[in-house]
C-alpha positions as CSV (number, residue, x, y, z in Angstrom):
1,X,0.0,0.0,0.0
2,X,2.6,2.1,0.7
3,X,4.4,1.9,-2.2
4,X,1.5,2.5,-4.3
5,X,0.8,5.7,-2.5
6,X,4.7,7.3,-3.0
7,X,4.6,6.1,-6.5
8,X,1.4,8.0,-7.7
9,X,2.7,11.3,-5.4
10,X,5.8,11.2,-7.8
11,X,3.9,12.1,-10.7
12,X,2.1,14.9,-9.5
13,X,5.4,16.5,-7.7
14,X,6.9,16.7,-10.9
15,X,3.7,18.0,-12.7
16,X,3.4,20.4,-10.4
17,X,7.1,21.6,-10.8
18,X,7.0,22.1,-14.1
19,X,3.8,24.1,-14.0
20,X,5.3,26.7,-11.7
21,X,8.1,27.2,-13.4
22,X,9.9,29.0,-17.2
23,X,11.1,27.3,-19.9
24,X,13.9,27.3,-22.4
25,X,14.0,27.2,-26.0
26,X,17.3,26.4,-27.3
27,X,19.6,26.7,-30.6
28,X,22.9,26.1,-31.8
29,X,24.2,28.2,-34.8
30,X,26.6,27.5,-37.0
31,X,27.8,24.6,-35.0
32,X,30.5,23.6,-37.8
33,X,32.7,26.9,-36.9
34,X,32.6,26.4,-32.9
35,X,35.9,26.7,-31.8
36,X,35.7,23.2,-29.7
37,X,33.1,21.1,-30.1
38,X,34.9,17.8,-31.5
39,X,35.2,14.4,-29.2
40,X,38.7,12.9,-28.4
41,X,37.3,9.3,-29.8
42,X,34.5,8.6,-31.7
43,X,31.9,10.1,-34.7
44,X,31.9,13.4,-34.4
45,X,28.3,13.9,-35.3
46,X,27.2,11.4,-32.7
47,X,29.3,14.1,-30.2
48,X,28.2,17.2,-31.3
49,X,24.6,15.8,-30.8
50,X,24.8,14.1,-28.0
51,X,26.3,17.0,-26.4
52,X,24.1,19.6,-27.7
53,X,21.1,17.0,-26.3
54,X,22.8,17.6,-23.1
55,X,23.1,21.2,-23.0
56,X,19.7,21.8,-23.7
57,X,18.6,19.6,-21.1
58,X,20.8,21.9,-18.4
59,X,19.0,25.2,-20.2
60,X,15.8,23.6,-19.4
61,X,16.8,22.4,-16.1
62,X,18.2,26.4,-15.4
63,X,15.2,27.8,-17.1
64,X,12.5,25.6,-14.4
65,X,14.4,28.1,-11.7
66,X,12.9,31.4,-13.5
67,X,9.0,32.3,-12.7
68,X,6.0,30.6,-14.6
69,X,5.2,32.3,-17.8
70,X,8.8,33.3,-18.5
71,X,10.7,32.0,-21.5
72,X,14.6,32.1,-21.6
73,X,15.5,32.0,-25.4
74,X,18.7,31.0,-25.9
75,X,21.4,31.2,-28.9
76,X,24.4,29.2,-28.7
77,X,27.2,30.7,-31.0
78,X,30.5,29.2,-30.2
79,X,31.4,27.0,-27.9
80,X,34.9,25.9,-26.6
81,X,35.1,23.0,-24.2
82,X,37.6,22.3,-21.3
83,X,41.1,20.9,-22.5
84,X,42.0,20.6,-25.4
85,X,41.9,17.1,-28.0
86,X,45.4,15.9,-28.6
87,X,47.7,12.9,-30.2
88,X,48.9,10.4,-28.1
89,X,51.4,9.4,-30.4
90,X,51.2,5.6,-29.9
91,X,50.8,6.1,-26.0
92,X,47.5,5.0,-25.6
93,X,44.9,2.7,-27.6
94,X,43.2,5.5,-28.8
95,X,44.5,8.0,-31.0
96,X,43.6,11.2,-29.0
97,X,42.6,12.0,-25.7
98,X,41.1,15.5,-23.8
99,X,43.8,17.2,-21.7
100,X,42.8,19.1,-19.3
101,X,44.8,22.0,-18.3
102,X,44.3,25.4,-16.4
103,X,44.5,27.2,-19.3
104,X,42.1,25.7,-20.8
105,X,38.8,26.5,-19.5
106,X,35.3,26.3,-20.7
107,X,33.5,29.5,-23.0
108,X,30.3,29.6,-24.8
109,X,28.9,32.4,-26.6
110,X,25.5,33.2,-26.0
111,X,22.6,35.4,-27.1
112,X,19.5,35.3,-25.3
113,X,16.7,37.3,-24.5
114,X,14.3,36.7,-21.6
115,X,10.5,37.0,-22.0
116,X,7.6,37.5,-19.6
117,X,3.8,35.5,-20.6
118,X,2.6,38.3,-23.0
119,X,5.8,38.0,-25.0
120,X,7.5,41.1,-23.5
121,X,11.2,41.7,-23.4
122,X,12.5,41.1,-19.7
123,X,16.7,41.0,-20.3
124,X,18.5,40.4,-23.6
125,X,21.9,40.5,-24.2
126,X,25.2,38.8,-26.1
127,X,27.2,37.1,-23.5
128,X,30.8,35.0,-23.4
129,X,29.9,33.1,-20.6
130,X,33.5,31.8,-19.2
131,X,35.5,30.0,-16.0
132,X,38.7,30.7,-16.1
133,X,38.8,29.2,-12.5
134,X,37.2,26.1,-12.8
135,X,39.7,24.2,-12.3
136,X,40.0,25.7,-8.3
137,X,37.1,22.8,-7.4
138,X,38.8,20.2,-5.7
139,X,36.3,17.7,-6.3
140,X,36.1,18.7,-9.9
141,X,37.6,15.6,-11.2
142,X,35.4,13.4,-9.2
143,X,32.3,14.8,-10.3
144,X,33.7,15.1,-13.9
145,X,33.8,11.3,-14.5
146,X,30.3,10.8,-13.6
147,X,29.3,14.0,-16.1
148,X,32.0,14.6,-18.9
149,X,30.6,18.3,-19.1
150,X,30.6,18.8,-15.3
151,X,32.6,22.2,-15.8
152,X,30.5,23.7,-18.2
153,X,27.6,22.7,-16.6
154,X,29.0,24.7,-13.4
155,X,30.0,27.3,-15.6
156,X,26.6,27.9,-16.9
157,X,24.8,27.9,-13.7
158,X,26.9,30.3,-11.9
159,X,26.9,32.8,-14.6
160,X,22.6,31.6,-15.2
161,X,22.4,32.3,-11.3
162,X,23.8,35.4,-11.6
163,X,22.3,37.3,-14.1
164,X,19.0,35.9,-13.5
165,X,19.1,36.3,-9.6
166,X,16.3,38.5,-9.2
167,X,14.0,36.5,-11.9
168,X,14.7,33.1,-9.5
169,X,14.5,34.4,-6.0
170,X,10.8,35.5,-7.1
171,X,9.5,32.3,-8.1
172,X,11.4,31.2,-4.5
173,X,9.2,30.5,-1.4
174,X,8.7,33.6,0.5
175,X,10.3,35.9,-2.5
176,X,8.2,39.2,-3.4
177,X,6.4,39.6,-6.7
């Protein structure tokens, strides 16, 4: 009986999360000239989509924090991902492998523009959205191997947190209208 009961309260809770909150819609332009967007192994289209799939699932998941009725429109324009793809030159079974160094770090180039229920303009801008300290988490490479784009994922909610503070602690319990 128990079991029953949690299982058909799931549902709702996340019916009701997504009615009280924003959404996203989400492009990538001209994803053949990003700056680095290729895999280390593998098809490159299989990457690019799998990656872009992900992306837009963290400008969804970003876009639930905003109020009901608001819609975060998103351009991606470039993107450059942490570490670089190089040769192994024989060392390893594959032929190249991401380095990671501090230099390094993850950018994406954005244009967005953030929209209230009756379609008006609430924020617009064109943003490089960077971390040049991301490497200062120490549990960084921990959480990296269970999510390959951990740091731009961090990246994009700190600078998402900060520009749209005042849009998120409104839709907050006990925030003001």
């Amino acid at each position: 009986m128990k079991r029953i009961l949690v299982t058909s309260l799931i549902p709702l809770s996340l019916i009701a999360t997504s009615v009280l909150a924003g959404e996203a819609k989400v492009t990538f332009k001209d994803v053949e000239k990003y700056t680095d967007f290729s895999p280390a192994t593998g098809i490159e289209s299989r990457f690019q989509e799998k990656t872009k799939e992900d992306f837009t699932e963290k400008f969804k998941e970003l876009a639930s924090l905003l109020p009901k009725g608001q819609t975060f429109d998103v351009t991606v324009t470039d993107v450059d991902l942490t570490g670089r793809v190089e040769p192994t030159y024989g060392q390893s079974a594959t032929s190249y492998i991401r380095v990671v160094r501090p230099i390094d770090f993850p950018r994406m180039n954005l244009t967005y523009k953030l929209t209230d229920a009756q379609g008006q303009v609430i924020k617009e801008d064109s943003v490089v959205v960077k971390d040049m300290g991301f490497d200062m988490d120490s549990m960084a490479s921990i959480k990296r191997q269970r999510n390959i784009n951990y740091y731009e994922h961090k990246m994009l909610e700190d600078w998402f947190k900060q520009t749209f503070s005042e849009q998120i602690k409104v839709n907050q319990p006990g925030g003001s209208a």
